[in-house]
Z-matrix of the N, CA and C atoms (Angstrom, degrees):
N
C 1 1.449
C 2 1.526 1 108.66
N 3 1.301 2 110.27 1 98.32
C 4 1.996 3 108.08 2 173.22
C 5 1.208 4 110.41 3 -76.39
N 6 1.699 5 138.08 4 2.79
C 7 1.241 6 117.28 5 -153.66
C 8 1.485 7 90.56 6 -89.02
N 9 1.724 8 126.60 7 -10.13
C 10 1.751 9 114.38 8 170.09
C 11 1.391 10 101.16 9 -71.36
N 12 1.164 11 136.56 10 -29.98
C 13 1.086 12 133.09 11 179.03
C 14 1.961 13 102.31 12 -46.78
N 15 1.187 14 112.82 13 -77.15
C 16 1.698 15 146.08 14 -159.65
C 17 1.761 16 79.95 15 -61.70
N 18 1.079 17 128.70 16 -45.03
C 19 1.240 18 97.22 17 -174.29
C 20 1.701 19 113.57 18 -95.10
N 21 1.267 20 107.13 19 -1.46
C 22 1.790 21 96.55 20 -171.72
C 23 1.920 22 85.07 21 -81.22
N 24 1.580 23 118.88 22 -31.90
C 25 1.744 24 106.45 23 -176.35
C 26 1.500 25 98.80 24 -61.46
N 27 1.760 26 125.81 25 -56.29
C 28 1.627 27 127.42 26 169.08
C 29 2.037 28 94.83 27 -9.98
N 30 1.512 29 110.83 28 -93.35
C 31 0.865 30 135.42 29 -130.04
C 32 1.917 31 94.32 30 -69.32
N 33 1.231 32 121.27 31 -40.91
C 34 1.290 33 116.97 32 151.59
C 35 1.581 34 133.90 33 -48.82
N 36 0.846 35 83.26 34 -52.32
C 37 1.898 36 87.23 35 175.71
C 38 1.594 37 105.19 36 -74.27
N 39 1.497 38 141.92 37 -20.64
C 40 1.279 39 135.43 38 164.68
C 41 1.332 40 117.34 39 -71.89
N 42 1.775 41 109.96 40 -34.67
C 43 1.819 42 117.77 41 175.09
C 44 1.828 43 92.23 42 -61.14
N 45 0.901 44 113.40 43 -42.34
C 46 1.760 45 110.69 44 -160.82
C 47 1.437 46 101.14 45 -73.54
N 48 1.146 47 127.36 46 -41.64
C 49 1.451 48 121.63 47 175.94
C 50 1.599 49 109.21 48 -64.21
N 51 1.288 50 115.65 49 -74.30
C 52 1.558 51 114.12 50 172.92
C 53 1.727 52 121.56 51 -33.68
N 54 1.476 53 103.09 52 -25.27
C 55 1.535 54 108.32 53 177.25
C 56 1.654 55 103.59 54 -81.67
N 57 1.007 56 139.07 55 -32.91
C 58 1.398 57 147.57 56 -175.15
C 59 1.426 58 109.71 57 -80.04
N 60 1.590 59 113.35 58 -23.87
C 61 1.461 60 104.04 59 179.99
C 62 1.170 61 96.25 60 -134.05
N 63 1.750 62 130.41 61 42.52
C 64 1.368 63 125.15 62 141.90
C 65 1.717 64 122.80 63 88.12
N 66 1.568 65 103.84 64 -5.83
C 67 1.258 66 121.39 65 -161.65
C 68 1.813 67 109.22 66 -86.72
N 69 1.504 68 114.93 67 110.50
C 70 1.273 69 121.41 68 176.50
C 71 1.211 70 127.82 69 -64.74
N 72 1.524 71 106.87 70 -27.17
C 73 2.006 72 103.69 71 172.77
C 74 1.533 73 92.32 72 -139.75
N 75 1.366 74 106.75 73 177.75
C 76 1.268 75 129.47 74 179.62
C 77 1.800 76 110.71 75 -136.18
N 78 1.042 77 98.70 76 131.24
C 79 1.372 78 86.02 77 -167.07
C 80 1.863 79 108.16 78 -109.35
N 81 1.117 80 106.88 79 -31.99
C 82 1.519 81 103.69 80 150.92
C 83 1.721 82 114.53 81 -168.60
N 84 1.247 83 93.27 82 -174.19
C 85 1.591 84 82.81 83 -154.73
C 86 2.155 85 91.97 84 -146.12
N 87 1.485 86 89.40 85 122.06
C 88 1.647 87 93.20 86 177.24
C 89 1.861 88 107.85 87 -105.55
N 90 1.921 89 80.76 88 124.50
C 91 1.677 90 78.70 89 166.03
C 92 1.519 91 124.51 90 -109.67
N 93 1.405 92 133.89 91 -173.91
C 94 1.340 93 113.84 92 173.61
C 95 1.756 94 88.56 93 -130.95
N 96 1.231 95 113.89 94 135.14
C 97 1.377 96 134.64 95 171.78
C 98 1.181 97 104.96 96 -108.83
N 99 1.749 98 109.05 97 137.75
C 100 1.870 99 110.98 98 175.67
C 101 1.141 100 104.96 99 -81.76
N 102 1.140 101 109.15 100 176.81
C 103 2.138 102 110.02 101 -172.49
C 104 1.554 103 89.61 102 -95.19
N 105 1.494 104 150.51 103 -21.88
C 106 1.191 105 125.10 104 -179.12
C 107 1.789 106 110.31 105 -140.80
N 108 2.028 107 98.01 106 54.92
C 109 1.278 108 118.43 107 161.44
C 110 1.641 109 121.92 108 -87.50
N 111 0.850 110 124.85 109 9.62
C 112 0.784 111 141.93 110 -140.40
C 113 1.541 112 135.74 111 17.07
N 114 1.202 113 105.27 112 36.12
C 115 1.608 114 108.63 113 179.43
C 116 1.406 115 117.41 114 -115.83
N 117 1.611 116 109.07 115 128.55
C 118 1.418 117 110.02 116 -145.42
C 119 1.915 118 108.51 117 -87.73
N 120 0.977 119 95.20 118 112.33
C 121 1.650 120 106.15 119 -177.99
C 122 1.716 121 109.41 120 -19.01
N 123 1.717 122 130.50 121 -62.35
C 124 0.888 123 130.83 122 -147.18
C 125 2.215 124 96.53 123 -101.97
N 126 1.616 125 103.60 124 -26.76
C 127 1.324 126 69.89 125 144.09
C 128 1.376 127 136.82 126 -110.15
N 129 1.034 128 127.09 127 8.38
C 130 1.461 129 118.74 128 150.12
C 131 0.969 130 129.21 129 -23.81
N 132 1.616 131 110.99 130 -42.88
C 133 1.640 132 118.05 131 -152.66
C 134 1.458 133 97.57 132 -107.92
N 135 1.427 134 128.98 133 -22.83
C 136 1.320 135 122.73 134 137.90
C 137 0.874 136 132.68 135 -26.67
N 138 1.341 137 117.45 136 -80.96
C 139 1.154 138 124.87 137 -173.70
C 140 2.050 139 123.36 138 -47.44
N 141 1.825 140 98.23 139 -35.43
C 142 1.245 141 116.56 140 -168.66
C 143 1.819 142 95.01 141 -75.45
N 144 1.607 143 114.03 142 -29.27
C 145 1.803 144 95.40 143 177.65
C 146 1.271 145 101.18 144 -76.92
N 147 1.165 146 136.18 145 -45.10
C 148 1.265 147 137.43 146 174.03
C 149 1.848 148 120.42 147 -24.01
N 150 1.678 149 97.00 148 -54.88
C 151 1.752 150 110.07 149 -163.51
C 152 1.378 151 89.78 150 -91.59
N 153 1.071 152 146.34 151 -58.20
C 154 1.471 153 142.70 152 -172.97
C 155 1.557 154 131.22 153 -50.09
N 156 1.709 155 107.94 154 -1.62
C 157 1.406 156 130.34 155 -161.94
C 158 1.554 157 91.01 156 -100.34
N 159 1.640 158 124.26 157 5.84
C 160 1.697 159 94.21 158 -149.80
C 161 2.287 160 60.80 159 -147.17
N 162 0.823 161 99.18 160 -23.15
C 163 1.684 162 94.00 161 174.75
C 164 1.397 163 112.88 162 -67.23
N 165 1.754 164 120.90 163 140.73
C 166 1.374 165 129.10 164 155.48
C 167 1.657 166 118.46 165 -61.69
N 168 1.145 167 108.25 166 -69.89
C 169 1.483 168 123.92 167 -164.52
C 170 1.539 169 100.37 168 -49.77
N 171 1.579 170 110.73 169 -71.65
C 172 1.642 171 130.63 170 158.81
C 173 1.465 172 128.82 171 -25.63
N 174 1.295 173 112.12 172 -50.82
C 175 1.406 174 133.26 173 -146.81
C 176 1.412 175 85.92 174 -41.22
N 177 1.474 176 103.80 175 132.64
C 178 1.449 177 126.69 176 -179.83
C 179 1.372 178 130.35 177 47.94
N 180 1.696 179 108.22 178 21.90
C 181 1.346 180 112.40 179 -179.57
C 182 1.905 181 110.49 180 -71.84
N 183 1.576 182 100.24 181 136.38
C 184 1.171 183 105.04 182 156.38
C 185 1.445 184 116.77 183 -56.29
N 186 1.616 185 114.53 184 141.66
C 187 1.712 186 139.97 185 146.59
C 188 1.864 187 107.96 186 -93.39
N 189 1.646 188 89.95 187 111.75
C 190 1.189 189 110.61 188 145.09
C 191 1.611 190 150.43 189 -89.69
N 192 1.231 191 115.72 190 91.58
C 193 1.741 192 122.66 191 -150.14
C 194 1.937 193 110.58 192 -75.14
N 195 0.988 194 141.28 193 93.03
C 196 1.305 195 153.26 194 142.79
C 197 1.212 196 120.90 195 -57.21
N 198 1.773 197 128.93 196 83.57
C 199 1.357 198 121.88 197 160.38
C 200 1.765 199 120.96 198 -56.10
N 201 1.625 200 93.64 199 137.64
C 202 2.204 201 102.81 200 176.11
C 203 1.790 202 73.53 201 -113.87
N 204 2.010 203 92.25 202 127.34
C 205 1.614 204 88.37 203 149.83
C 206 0.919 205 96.03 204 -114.60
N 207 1.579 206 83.91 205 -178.48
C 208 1.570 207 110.07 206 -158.10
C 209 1.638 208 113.13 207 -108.39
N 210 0.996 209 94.45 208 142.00
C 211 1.753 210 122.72 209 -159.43
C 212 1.663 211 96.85 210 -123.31
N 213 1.628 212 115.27 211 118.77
C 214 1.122 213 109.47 212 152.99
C 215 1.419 214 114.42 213 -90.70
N 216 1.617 215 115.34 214 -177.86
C 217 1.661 216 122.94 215 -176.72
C 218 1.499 217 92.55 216 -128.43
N 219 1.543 218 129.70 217 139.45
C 220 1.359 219 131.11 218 164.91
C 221 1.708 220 101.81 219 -96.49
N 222 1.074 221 103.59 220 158.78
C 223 1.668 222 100.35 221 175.69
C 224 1.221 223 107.43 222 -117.86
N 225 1.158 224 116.57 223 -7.08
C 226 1.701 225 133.81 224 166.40
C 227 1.436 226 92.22 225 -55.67
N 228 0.997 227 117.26 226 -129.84
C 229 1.673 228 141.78 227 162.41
C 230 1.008 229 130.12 228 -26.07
N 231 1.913 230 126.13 229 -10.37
C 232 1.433 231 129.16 230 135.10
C 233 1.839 232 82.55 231 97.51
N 234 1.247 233 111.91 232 -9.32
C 235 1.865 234 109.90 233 -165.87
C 236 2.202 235 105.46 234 -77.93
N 237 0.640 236 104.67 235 159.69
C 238 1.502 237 113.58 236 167.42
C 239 1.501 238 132.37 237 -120.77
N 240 1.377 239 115.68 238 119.36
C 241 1.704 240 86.97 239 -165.96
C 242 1.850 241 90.24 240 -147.95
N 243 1.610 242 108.68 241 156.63
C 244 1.400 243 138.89 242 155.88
C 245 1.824 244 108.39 243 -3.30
N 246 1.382 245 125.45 244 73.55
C 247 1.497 246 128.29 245 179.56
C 248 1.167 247 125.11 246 -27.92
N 249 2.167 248 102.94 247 -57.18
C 250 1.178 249 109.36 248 -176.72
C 251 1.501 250 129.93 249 -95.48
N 252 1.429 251 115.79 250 10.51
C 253 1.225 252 131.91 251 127.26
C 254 1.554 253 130.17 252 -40.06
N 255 1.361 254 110.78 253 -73.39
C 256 1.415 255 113.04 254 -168.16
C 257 1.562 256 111.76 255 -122.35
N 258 1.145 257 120.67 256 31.98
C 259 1.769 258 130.98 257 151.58
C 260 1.867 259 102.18 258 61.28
N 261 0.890 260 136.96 259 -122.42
C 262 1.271 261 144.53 260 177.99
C 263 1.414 262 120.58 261 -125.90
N 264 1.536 263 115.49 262 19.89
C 265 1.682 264 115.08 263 143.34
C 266 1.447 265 124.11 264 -100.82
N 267 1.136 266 97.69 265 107.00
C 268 2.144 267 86.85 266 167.80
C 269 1.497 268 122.95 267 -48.10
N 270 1.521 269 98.01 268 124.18
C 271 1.008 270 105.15 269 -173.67
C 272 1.540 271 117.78 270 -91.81
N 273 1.279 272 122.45 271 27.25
C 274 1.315 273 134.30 272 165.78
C 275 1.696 274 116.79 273 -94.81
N 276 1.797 275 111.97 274 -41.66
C 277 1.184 276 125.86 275 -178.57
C 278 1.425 277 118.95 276 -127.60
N 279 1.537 278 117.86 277 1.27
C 280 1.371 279 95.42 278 157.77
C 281 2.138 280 95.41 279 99.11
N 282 1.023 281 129.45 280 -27.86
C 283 1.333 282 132.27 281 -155.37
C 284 1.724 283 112.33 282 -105.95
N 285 0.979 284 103.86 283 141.21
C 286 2.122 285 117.43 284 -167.68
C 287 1.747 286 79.09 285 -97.93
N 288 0.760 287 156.88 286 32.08
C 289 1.652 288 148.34 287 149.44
C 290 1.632 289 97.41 288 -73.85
N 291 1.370 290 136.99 289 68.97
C 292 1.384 291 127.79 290 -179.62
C 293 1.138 292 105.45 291 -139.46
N 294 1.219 293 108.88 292 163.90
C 295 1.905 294 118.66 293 178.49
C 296 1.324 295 94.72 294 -149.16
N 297 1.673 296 123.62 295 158.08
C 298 1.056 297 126.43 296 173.16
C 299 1.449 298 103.76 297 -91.77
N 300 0.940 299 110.78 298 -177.78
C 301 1.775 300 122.02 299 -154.55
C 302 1.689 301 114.26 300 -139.82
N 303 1.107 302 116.14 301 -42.94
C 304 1.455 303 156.32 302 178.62
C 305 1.593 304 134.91 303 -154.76
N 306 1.364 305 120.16 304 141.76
C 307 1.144 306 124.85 305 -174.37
C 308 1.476 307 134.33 306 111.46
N 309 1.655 308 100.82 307 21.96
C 310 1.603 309 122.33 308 -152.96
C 311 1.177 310 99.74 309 -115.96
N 312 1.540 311 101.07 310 -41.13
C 313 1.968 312 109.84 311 -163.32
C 314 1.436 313 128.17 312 -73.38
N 315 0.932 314 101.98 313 173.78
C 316 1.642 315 108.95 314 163.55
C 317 1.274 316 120.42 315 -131.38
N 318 1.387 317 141.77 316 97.39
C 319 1.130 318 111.38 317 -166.94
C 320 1.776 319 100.83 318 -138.75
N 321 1.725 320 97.31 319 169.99
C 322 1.776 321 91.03 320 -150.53
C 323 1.551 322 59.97 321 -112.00
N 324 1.497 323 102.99 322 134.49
C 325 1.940 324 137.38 323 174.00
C 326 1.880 325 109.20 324 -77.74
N 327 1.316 326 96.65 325 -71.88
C 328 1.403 327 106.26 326 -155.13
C 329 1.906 328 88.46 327 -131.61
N 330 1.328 329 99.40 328 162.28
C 331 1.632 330 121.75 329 174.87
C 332 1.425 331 86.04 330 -144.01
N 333 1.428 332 108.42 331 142.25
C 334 1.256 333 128.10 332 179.64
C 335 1.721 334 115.11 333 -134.10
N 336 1.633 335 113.94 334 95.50
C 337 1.407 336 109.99 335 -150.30
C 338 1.746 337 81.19 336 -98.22
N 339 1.466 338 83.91 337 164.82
C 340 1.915 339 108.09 338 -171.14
C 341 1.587 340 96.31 339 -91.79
N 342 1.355 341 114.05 340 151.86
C 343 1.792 342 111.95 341 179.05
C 344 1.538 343 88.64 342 -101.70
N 345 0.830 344 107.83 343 143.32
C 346 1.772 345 129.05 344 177.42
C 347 1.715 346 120.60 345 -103.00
């Protein structure tokens, strides 16, 4: 399971921001996960009540989960369509000339600090 991994970097890189802008708690914190990053939404958020119980800054911050799907791009046909639908053929033209576009990332949205 890497998602303790993905969230102990989460939970570092949120102490480092809150440390840069002075902020004593956090009260929750929204991330956005791609639909075929492979990091699994529900344990993520496991894992994140789990690691956040033993954090100062964190301690007991809510995770807010935001799926990005994923959208490939054809370069054939310039069209864009539904990834985990139709794998890496466009399903407009038939052609493996594709890249995904979205649906890879992880990214932390919003921090939501507590007023003290």
């Amino acid at each position: 399971m890497h998602e303790l991994g993905v969230v102990f970097h989460c939970i570092k890189q949120v102490n480092e921001i809150a440390a840069e802008n002075n902020v004593k708690r956090v009260n929750s914190v929204t991330v956005e996960i791609g639909e075929v990053s492979t990091v699994i939404p529900y344990l993520f958020e496991d894992c994140w009540n789990w690691a956040v119980k033993k954090e100062t800054v964190l301690k007991d911050a809510k995770i807010v989960i935001e799926r990005i799907d994923a959208v490939t791009h054809c370069t054939a046909c310039g069209k864009d369509y539904p990834t985990v639908a139709h794998g890496k053929i466009c399903p407009h033209c038939g052609s493996e000339k594709t890249y995904l576009l979205t649906g890879n990332e992880i990214i932390i949205k919003q921090i939501e600090a507590l007023d003290e």
